[in-house]
C-alpha positions in Angstrom: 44.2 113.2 360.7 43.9 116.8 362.1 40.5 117.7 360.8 38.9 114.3 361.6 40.1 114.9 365.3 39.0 118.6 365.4 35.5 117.4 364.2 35.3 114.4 366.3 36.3 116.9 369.0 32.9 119.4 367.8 35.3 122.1 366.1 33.9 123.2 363.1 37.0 123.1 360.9 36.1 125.2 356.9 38.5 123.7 354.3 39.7 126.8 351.9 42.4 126.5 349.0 46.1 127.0 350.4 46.2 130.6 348.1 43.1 131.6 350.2 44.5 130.4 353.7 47.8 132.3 352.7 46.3 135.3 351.9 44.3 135.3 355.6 47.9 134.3 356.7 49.3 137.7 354.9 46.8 139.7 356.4 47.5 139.0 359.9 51.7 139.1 359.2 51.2 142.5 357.5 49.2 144.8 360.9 48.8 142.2 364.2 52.4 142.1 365.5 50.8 140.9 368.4 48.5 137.8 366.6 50.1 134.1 367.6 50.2 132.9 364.3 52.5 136.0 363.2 55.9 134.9 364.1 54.8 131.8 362.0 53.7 133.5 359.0 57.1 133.7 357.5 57.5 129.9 357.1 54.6 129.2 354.5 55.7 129.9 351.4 52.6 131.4 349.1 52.9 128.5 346.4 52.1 131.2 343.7 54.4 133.1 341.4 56.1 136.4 342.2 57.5 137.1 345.7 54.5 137.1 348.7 57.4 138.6 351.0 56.9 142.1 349.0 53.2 142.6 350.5 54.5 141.6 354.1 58.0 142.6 355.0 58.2 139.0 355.6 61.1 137.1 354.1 60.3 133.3 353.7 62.5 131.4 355.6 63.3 127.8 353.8 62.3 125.0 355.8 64.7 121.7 356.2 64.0 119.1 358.8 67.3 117.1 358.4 69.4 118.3 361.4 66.4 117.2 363.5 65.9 114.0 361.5 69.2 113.3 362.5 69.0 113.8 365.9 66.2 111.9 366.1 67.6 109.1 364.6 69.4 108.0 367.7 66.8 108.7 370.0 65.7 106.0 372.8 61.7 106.8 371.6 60.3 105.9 368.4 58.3 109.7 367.0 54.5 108.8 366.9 52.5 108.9 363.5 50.6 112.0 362.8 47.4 110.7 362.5 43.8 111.3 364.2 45.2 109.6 368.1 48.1 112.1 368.2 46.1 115.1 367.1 43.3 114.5 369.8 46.0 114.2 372.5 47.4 117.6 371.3 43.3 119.2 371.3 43.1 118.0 374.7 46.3 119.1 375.8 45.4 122.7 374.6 42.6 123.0 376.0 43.4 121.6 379.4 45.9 124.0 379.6 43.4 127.1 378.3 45.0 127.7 375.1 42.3 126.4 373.4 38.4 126.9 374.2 35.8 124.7 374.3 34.2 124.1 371.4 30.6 126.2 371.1 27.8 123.6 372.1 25.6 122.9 369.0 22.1 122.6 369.1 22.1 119.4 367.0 24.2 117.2 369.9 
């Protein structure tokens, strides 16, 4: 899926535990207004006990797909599976439009 495109693509994607990804997640909600990712930050939940909206002024925001499911259900286009094809379309895309850089050129290609 995602990481197999990102490394096909020469991104060098680190796997980390959720808790650890969600805590760099934190970090950027709680002083970087201005980051990309922190409007987002509010719709992981922490998968831990006690409340991670305390630390950020964030409150979680529940997540349910249904309305759109059902939308979608009569739509004239079938939704294409999320799998390694759709993700590389979506690398490409980004950085053909400069959201997303090259990656760095490696001395072992």
């Amino acid at each position: 899926g995602l990481f197999a495109a990102c490394r096909a693509a020469g991104y060098s994607i680190q796997r980390v535990a959720y808790e650890q990804w969600h805590g760099q997640l934190r970090a950027i909600a709680q002083g970087q207004k201005d980051h990309p990712l922190y409007p987002l930050a509010a719709l992981f939940s922490s998968r831990s006990e006690g409340d991670a909206s305390e630390s950020t002024g964030l409150q979680e925001v529940p997540f349910d797909c249904r309305n759109a499911m059902t939308g979608l259900a009569a739509a004239p286009f079938d939704c294409p599976p999320l799998d390694e094809t759709l993700f590389t379309t979506y690398l490409n895309a980004l950085r053909k439009s400069g959201a997303l850089k090259p990656p760095p050129v490696s001395a072992s290609h």
